[in-house]
Backbone as numpy.savetxt, mean C-alpha at the origin, in Angstrom:
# Nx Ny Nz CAx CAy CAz Cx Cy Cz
9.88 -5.30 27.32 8.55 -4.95 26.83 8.01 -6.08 25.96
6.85 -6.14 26.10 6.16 -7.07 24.84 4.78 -6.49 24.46
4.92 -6.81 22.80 3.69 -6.46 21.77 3.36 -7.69 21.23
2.05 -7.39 21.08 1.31 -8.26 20.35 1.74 -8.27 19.27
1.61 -9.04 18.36 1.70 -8.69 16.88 0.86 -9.83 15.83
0.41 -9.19 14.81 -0.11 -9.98 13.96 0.43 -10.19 12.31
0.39 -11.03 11.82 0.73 -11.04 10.48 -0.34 -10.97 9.57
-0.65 -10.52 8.12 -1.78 -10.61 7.26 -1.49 -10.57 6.12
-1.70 -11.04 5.75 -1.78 -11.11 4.02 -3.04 -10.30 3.50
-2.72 -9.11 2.86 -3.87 -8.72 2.48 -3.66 -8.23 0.55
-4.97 -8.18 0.58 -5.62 -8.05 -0.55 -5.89 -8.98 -1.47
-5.72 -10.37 -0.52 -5.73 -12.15 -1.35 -6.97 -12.82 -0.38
-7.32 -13.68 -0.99 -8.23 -14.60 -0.24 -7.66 -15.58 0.45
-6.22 -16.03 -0.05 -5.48 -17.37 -0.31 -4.02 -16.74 0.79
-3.90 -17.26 1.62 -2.56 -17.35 2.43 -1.36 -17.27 1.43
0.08 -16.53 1.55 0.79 -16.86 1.07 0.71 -15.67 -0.24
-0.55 -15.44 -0.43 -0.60 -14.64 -1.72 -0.65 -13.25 -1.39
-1.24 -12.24 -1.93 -1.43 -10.49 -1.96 -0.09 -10.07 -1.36
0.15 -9.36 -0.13 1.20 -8.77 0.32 1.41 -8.96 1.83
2.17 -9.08 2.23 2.14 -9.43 3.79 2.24 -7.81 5.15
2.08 -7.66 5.86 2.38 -7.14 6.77 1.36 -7.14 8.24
2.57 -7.08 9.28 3.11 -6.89 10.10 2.22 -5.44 11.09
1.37 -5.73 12.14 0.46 -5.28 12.80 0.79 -5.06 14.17
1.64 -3.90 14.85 1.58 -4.10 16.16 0.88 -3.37 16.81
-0.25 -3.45 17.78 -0.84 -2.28 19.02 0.06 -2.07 19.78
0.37 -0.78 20.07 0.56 0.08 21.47 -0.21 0.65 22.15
0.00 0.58 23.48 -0.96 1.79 24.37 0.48 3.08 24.37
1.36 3.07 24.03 2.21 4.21 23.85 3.05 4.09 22.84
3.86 5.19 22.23 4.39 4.91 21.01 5.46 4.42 21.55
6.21 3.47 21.26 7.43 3.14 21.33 8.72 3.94 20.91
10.09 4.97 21.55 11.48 5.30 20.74 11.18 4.55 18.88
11.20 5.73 18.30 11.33 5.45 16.69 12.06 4.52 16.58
13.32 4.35 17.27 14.42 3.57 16.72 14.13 1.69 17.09
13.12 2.15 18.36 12.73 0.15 18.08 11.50 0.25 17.11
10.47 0.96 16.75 9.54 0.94 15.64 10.53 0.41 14.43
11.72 1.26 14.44 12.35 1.15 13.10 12.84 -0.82 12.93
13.44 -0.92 14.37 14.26 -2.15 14.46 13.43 -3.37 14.52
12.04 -3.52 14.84 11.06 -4.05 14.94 10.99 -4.31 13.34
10.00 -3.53 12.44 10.17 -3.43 11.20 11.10 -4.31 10.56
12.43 -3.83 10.75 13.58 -4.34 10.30 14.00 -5.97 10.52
13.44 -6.10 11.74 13.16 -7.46 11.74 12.51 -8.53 11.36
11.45 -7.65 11.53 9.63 -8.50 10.68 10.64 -8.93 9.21
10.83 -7.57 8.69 11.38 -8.17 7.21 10.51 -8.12 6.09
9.57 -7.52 6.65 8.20 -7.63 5.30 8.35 -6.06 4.83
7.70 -5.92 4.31 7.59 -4.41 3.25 6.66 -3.31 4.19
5.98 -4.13 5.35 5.49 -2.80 6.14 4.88 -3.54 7.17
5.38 -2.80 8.42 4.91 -3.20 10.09 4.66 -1.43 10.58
2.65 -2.11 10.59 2.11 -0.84 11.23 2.07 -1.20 12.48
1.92 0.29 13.07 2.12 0.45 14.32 0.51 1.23 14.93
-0.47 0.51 15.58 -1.54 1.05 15.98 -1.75 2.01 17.05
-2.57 3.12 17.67 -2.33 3.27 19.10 -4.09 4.17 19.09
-4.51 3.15 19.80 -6.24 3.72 19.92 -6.19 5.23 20.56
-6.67 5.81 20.29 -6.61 7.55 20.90 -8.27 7.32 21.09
-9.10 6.46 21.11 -10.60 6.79 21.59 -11.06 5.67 22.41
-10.46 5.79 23.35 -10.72 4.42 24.26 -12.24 4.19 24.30
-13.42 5.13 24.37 -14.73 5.13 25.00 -15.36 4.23 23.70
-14.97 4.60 22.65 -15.64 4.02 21.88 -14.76 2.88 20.64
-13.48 2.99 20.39 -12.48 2.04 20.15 -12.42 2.31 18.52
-12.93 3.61 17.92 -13.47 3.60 16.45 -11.97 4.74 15.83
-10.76 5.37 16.73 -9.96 6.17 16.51 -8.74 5.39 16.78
-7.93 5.76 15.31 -6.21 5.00 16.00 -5.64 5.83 15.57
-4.41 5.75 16.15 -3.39 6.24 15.20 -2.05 5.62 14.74
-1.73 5.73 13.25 -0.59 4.68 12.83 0.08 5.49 12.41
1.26 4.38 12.47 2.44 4.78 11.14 2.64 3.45 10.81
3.58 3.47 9.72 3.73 2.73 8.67 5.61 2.61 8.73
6.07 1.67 9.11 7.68 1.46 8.57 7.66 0.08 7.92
8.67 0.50 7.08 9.28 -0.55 6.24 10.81 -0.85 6.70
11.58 -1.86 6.39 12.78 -2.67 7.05 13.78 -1.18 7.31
13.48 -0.14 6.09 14.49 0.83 5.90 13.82 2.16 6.29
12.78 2.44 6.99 12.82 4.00 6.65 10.87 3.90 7.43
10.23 4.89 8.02 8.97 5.24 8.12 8.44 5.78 7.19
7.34 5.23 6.49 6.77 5.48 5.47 5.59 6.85 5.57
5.34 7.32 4.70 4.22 7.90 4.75 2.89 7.82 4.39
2.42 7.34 3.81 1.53 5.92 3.74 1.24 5.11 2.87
0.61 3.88 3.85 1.01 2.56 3.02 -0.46 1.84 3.05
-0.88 1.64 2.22 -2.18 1.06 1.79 -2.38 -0.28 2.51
-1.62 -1.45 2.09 -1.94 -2.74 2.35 -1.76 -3.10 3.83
-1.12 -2.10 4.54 -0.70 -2.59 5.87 -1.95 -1.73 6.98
-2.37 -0.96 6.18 -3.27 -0.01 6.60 -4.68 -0.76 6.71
-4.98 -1.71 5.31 -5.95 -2.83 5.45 -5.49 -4.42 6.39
-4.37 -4.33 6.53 -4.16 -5.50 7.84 -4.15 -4.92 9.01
-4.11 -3.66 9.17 -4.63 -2.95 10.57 -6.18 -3.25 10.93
-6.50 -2.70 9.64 -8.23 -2.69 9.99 -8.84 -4.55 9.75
-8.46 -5.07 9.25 -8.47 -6.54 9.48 -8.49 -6.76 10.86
-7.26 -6.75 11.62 -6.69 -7.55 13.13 -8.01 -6.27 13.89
-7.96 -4.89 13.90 -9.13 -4.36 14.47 -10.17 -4.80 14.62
-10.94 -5.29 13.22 -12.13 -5.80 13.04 -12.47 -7.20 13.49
-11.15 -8.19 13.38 -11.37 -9.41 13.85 -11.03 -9.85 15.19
-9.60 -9.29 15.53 -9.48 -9.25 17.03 -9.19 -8.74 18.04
-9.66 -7.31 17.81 -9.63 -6.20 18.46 -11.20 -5.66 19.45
-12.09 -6.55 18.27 -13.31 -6.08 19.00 -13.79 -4.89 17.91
-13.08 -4.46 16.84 -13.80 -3.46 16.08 -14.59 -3.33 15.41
-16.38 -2.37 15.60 -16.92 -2.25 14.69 -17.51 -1.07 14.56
-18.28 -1.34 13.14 -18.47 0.66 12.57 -17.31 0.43 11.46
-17.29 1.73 11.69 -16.50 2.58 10.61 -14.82 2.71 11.73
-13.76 2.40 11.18 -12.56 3.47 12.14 -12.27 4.45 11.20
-11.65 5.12 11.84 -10.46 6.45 11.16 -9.37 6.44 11.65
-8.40 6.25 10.82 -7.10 6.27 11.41 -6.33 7.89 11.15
-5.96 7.81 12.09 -4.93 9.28 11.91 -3.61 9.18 11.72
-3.23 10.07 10.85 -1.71 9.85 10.06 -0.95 11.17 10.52
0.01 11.19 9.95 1.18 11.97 10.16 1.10 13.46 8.80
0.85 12.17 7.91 1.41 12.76 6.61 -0.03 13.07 4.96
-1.07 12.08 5.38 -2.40 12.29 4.10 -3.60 12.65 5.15
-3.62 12.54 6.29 -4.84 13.18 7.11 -5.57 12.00 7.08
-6.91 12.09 8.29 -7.11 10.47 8.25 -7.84 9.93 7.52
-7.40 8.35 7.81 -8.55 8.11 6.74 -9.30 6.61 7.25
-10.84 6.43 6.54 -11.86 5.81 7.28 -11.58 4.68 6.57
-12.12 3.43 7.16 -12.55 2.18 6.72 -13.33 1.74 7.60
-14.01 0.84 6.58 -15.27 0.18 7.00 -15.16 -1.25 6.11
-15.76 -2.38 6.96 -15.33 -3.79 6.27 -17.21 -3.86 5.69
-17.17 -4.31 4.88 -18.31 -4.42 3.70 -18.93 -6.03 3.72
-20.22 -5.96 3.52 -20.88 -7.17 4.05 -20.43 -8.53 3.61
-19.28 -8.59 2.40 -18.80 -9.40 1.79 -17.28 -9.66 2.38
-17.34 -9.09 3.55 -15.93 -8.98 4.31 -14.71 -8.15 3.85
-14.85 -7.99 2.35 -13.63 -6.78 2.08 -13.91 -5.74 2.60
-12.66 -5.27 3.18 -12.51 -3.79 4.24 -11.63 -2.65 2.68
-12.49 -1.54 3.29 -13.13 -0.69 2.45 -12.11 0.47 2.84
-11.20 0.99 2.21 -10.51 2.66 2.58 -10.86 3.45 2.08
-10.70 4.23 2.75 -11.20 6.13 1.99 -10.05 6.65 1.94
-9.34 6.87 0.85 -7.68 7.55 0.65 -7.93 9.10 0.05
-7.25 9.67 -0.12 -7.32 11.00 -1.05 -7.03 10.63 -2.63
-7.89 11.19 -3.00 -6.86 11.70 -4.51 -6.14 12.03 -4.75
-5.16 10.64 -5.72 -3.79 11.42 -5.76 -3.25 11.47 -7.37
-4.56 11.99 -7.85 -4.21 11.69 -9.58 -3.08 12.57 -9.83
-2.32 11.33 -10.46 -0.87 12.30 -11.39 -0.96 12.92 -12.63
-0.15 13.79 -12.45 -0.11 14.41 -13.89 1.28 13.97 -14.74
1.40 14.71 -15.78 1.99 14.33 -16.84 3.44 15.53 -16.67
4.60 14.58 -16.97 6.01 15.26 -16.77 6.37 15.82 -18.10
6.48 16.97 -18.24 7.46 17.75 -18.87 8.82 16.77 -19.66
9.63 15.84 -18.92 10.86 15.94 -18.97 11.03 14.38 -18.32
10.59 13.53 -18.15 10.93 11.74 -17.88 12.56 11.94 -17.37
12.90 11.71 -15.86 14.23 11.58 -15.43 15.40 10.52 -16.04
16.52 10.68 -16.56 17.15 9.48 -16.89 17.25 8.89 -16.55
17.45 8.23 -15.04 17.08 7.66 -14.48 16.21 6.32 -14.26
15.08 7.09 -14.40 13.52 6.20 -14.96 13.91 5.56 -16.18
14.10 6.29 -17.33 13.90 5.79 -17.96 15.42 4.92 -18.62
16.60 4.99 -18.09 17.44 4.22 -18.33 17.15 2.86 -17.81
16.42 3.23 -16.35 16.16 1.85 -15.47 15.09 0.88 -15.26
14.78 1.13 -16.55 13.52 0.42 -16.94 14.16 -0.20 -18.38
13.57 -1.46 -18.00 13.83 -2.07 -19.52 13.35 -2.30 -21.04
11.94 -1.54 -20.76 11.17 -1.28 -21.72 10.63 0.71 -21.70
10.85 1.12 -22.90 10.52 2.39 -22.51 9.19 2.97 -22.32
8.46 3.66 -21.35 7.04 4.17 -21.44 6.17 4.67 -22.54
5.26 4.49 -22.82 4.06 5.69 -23.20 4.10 6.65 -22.97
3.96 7.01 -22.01 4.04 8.16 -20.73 4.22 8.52 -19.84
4.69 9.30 -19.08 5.39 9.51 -17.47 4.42 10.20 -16.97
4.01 9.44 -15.34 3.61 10.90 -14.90 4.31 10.66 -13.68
3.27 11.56 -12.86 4.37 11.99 -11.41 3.19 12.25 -10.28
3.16 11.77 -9.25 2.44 12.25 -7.95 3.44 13.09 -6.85
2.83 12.61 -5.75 3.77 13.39 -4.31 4.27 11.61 -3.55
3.87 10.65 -4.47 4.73 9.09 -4.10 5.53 8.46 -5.27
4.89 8.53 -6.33 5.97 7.93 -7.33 5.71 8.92 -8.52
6.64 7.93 -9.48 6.91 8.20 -11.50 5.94 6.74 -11.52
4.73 7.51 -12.92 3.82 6.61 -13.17 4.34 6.33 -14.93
4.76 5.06 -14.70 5.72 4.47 -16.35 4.21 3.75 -16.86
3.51 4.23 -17.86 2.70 4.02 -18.92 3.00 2.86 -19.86
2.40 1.78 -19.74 2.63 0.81 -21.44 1.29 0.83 -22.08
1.30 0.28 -23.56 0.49 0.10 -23.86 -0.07 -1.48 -24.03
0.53 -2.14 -23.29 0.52 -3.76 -23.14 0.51 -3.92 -21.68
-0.25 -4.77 -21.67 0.11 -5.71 -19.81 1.61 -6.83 -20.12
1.61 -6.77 -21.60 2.51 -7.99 -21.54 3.87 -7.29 -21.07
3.96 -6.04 -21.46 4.84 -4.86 -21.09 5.39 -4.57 -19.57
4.24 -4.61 -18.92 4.32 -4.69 -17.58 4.84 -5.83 -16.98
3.98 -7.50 -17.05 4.41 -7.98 -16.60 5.86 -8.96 -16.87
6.43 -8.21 -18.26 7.63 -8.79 -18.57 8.99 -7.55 -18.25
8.57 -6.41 -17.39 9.90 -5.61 -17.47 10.25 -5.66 -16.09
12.01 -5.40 -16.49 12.81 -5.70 -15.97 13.26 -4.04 -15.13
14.07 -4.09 -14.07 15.09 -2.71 -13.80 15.93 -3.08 -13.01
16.64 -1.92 -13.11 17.77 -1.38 -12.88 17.67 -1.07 -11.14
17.64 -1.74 -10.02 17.50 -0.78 -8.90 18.42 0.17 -8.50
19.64 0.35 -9.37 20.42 1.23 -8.93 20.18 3.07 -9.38
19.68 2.61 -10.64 19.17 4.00 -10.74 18.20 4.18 -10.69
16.97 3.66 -10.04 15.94 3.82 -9.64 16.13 4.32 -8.29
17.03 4.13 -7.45 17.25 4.52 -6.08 17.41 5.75 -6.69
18.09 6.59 -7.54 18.00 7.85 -7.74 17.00 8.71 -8.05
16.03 8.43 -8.00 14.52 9.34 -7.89 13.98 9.04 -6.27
14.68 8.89 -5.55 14.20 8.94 -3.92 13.93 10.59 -3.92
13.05 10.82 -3.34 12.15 9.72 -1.91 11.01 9.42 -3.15
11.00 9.61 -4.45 9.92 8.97 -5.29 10.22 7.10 -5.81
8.84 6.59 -5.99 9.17 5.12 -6.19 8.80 5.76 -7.71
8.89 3.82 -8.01 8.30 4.14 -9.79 6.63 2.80 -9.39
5.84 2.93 -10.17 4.86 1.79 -10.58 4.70 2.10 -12.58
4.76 0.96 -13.07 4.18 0.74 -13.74 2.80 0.16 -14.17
2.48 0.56 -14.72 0.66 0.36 -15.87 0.25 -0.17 -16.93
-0.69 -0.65 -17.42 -1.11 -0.61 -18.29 -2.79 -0.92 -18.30
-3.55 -1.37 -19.92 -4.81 -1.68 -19.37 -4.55 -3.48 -19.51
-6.03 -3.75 -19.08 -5.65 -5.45 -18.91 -6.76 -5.84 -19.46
-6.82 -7.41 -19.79 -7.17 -8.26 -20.59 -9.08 -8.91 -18.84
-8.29 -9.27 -18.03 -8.70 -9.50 -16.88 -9.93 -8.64 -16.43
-8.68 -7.80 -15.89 -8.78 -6.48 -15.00 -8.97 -5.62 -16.00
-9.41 -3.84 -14.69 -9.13 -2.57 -15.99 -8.09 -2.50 -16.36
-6.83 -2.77 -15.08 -5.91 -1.91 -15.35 -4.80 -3.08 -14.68
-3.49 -3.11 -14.69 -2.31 -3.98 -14.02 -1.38 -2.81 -13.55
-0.73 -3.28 -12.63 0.48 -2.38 -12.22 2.04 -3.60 -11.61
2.79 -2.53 -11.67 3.81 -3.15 -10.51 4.74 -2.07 -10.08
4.67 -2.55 -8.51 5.73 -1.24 -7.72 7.30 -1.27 -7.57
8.01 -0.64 -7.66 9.41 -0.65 -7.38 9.89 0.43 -6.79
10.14 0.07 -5.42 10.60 1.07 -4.22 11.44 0.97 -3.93
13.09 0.58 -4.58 14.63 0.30 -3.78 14.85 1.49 -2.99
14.64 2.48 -2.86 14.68 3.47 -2.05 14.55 3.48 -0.63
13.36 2.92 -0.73 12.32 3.20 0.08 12.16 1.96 1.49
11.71 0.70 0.34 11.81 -0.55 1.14 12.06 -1.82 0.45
11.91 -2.29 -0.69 12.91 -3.13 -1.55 12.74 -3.50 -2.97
12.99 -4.29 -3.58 12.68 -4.01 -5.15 11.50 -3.38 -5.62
10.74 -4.92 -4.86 9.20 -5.18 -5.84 8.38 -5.12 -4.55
7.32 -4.49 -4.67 6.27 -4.46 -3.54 5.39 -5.30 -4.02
4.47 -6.55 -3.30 4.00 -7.54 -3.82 2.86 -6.87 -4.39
1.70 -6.05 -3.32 0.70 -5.26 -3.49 0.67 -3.98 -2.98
0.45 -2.75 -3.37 0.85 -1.66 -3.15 -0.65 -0.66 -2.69
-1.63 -0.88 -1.87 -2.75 -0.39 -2.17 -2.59 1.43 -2.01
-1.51 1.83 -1.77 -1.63 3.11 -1.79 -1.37 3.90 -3.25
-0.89 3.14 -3.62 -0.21 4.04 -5.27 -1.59 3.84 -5.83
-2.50 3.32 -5.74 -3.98 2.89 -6.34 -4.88 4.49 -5.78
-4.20 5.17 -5.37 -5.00 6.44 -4.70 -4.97 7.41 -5.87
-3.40 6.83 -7.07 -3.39 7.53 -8.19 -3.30 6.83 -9.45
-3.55 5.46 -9.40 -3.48 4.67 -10.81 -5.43 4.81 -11.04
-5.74 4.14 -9.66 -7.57 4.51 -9.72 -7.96 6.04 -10.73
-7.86 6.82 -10.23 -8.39 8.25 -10.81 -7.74 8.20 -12.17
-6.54 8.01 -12.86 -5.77 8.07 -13.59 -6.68 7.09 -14.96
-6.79 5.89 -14.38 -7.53 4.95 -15.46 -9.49 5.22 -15.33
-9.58 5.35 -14.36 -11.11 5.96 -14.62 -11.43 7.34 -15.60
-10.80 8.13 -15.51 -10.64 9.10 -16.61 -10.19 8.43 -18.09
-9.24 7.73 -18.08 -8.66 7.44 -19.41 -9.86 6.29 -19.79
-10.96 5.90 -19.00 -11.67 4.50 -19.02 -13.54 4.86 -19.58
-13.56 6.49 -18.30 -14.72 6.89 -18.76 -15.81 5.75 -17.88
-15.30 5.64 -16.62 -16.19 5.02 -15.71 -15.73 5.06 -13.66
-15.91 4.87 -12.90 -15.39 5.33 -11.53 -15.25 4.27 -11.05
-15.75 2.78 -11.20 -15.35 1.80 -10.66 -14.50 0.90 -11.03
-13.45 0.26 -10.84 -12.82 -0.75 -11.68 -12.15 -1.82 -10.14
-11.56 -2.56 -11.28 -10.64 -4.19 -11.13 -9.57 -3.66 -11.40
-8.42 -3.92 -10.11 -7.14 -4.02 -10.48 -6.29 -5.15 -10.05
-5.34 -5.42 -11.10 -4.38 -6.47 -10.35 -3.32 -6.13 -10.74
-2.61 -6.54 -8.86 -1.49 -6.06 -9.36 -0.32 -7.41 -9.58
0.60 -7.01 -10.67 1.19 -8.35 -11.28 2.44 -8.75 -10.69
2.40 -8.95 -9.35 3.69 -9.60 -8.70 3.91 -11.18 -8.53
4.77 -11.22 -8.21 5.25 -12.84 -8.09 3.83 -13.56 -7.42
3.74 -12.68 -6.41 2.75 -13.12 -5.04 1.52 -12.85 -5.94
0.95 -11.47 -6.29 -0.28 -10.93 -6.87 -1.30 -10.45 -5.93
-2.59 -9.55 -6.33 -3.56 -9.26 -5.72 -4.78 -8.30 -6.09
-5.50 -8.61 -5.83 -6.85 -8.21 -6.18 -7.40 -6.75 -5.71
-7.49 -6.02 -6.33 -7.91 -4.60 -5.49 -9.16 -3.89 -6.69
-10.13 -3.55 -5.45 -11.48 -3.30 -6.09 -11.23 -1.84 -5.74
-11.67 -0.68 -6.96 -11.42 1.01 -6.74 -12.27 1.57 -6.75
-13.10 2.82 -6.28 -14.15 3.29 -6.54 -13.64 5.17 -6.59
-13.67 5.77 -7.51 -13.35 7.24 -7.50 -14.33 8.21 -7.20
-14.10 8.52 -5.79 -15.39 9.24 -5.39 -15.21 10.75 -5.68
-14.90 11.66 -6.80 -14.28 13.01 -6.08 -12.86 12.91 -5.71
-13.07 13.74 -4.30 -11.75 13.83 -3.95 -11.07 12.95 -3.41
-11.80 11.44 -3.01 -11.39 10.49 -2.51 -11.36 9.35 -3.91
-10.46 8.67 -3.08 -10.74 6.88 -3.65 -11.07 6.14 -3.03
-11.73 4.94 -2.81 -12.13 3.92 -2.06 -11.59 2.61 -3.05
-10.41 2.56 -1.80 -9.95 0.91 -2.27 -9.90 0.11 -1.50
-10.74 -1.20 -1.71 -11.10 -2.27 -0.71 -9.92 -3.52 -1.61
-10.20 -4.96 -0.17 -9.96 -5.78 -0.32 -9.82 -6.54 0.71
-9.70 -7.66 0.31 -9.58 -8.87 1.54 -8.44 -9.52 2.11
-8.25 -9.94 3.15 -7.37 -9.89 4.34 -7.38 -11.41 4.65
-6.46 -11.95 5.14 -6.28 -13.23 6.04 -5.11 -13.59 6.56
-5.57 -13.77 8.15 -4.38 -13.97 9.19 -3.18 -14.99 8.68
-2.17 -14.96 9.13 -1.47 -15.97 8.57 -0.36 -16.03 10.31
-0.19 -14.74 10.99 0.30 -15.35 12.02 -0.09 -14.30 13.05
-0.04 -14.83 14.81 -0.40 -14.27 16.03 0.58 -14.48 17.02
1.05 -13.14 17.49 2.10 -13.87 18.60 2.24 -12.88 19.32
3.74 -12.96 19.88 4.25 -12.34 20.92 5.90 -11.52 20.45
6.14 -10.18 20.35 7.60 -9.64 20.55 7.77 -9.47 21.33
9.28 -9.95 21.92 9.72 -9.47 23.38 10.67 -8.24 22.89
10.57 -7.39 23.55 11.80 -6.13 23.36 12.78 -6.02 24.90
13.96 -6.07 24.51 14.62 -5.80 25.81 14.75 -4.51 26.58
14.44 -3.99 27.11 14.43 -2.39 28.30 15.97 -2.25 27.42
């Protein structure tokens, strides 16, 4: 068998920077177990998997999301290098909707300034009772505050310097699976900074995470007292993500650039 595949860096202007992943179309789903092994190969933090369900008009897909270890349930940045390779060399325009497994679908549209635009749910967290030991052994600086969604533990500072100087533990962070952790704070820059840590899931540090932004967005617009903001998130790599809190949605955009085009061969 052979797939196309694309590489992208998204949520950077600059090659090399935001987060990478891994784009393949199908006209059929492929056995999970080469989705999985595919993935596993790429080596990046997430290889979506496309499959148009609206041939007449080309505006319906449907994805999933795996990472080297496991099928995700969804993943923001790979979700905007889908709609990237759609928009640029797929022939896509309008609005798409992608259909999921697991958050129901969701729309993008690329914006006259070229950042492609998602419509996610709201996933504002609330506040824990009880911070797992775990968390908080495996973190090297202790929180503000904990909260909690249906994807991660949201670790609170009251510094960015906080954020972008802590350290963990991935061993007991693997013990809050299937939850990740991100950390927060507000920023000097930006509104707000984060950083993800998924050993669980798919590996330490996620460079850019645009899905956990479905609950840091709502989270700092309330604590901010406004619906639009600047986020960056503070990884080695880094990246730029613009939020808008609509209600029950979020809209988080950003920008995309190819970095590779080719060919997988799979053996029968």
């Amino acid at each position: 068998m052979k797939y196309d595949i694309y590489i992208v860096d998204a949520f950077t202007q600059a090659q090399f920077k935001g987060n990478s992943a891994a784009v393949v179309p199908v006209n059929l789903w492929p056995e999970v177990s080469t989705m999985q092994q595919i993935a596993a190969e790429n080596n990046l933090s997430e290889t979506a998997f496309i499959r148009s369900v609206d041939t007449a008009s080309g505006h319906h897909f449907e994805i999933r999301w795996f990472s080297p270890l496991t099928e995700i349930a969804f993943c923001g940045h790979a979700t905007l290098a889908a709609s990237f390779v759609i928009f640029n060399h797929l022939g896509g325009q309008g609005e798409i909707t992608f259909l999921t497994r697991e958050v129901g679908p969701l729309t993008v549209n690329q914006l006259p300034d070229q950042r492609i635009e998602m419509s996610f749910p709201n996933q504002q967290p609330e506040p824990v009772a009880q911070a797992p030991a775990a968390l908080l052994e495996g973190l090297s600086e202790q929180p503000v505050q904990v909260l909690k969604n249906r994807q991660a533990y949201f670790a609170v500072y009251e510094q960015a310097s906080s954020v972008a100087q802590l350290t963990y533990h991935s061993d007991l962070l693997k013990q809050l699976a299937p939850l990740d952790v991100v950390a927060t704070a507000r920023a000097d820059n930006y509104d707000f900074i984060s950083r993800y840590f998924w050993p669980a899931n798919g590996g330490d540090e996620d460079p850019v995470t645009g899905s956990i932004h479905a609950g840091l967005a709502p989270y700092w617009a309330e604590l901010l007292g406004r619906d639009e903001l600047m986020a960056y998130q503070s990884s080695q790599r880094g990246g730029v993500l613009y939020c808008q809190v609509a209600g029950e949605r979020v809209l988080v955009s950003g920008f995309g650039v190819l970095y590779l085009q080719g060919t997988i061969f799979v053996a029968d």
